[in-house]
C-alpha positions in Angstrom: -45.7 20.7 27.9 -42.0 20.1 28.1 -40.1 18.0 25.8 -38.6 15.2 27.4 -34.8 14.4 26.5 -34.2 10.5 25.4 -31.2 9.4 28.1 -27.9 8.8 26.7 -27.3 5.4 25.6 -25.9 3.3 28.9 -22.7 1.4 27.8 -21.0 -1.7 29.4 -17.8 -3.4 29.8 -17.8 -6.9 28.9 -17.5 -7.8 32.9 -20.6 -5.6 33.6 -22.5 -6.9 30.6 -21.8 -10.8 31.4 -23.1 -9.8 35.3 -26.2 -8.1 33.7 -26.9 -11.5 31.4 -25.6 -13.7 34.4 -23.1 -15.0 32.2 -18.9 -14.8 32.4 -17.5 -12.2 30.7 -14.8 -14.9 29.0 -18.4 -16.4 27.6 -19.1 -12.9 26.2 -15.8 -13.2 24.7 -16.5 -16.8 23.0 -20.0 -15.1 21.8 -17.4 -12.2 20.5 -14.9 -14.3 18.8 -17.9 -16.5 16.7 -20.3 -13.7 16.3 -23.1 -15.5 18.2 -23.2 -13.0 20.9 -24.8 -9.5 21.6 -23.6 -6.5 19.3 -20.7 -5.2 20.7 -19.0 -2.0 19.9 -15.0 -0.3 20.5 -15.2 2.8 21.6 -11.0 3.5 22.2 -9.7 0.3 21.8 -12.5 -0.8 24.6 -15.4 -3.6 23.9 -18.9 -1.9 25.1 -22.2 -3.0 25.3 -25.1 -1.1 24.8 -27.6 -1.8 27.4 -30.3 -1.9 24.9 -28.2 -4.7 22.9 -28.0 -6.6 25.6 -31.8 -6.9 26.1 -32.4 -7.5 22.5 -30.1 -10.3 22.3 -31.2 -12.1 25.8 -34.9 -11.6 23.7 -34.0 -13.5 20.9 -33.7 -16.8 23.7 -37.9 -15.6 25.2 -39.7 -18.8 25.1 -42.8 -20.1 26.3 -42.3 -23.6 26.5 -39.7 -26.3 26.3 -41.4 -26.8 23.3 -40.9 -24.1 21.1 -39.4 -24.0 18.2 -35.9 -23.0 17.0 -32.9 -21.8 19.5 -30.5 -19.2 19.8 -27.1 -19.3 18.6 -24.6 -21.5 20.9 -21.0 -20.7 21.7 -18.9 -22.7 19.5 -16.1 -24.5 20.7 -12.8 -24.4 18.9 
């Protein structure tokens, strides 16, 4: 049996990442700027998105009901 090699790690701009949460990428950068949002990394001056990151952090917001307890972190308005 082969050994199977894990794929890379898939990286986003903040543009791509915002399409692939269905949010703006400015509200990426307000998530940025108050360190509510996704783990982010600069690669080159450049703001990237793991994939993986992304998922985690639309995760945290998984609820079952209206009901459920607690919330994720909201953009906070200057």
């Amino acid at each position: 049996m082969s050994e199977m090699t894990p794929l890379p790690t898939r990286f986003l701009r903040t543009r791509e990442a915002g399409d692939f949460l269905g949010l703006s990428g400015r509200t990426l950068e307000k998530h940025r700027t108050f360190g509510t949002g996704p783990t982010f990394r600069k690669i080159g001056g450049r703001v990237v998105y793991a994939v993986s990151d992304l998922q985690a952090w639309a995760d945290l917001g998984a609820k079952s009901s209206t009901a459920d307890p607690g919330r994720t972190r909201p953009a906070l308005r200057p």
